[in-house]
C-alpha positions in Angstrom: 173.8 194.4 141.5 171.2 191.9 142.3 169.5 194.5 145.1 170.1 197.5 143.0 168.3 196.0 140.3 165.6 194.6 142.3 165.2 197.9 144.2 165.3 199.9 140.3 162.0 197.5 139.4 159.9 198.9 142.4 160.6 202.7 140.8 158.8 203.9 137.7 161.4 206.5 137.3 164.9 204.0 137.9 166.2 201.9 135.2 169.1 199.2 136.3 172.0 199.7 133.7 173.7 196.2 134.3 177.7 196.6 132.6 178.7 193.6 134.1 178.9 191.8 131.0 181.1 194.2 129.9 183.3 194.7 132.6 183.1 190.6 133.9 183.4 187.5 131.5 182.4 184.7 134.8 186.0 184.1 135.6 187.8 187.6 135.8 187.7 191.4 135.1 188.7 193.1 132.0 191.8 195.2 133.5 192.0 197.1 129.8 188.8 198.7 131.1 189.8 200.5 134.2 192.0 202.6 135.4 194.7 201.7 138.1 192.3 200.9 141.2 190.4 198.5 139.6 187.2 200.2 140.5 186.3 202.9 138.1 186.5 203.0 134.1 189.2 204.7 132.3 188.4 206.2 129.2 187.8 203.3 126.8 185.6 201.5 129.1 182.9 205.2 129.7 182.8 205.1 125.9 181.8 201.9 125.7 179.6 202.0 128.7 178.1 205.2 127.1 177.8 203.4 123.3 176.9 199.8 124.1 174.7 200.5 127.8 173.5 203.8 128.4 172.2 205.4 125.2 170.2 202.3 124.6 168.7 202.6 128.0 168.0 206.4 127.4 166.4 205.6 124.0 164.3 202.6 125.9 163.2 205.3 128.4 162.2 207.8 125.5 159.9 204.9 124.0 158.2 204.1 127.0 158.0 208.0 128.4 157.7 209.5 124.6 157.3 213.0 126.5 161.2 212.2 127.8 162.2 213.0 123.4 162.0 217.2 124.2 164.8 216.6 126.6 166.9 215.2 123.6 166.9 219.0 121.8 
């Protein structure tokens, strides 16, 4: 995560979308939030990736890039 978001700050058009937080508490993963392989998100954990992580980063993008809101219609 460290390189992808080091590599996102060098590009105008990249934003780093860190879910760790959400996903990782310091000492273990949240298991409710994936699915069986432990890698990808079941449904509960894309809607809260989408509610809590990526429509604020999307709405941060359309404040700094205002000509980004005709995309929204």
């Amino acid at each position: 995560n460290t390189a992808l978001k080091e590599y996102c700050e060098t590009r105008d058009y990249m934003t780093f979308v860190d879910a760790g937080r959400m996903t990782y508490d310091g000492t273990q993963y949240r298991t409710d939030l994936f699915i069986k392989d432990g890698i990808h998100l079941n449904h509960t954990g894309q809607l809260k990736w989408r509610d809590e992580y990526i429509k604020l980063a999307i709405e941060t993008l359309i404040e700094t890039y205002p000509e980004l809101s005709r995309i929204r219609k």
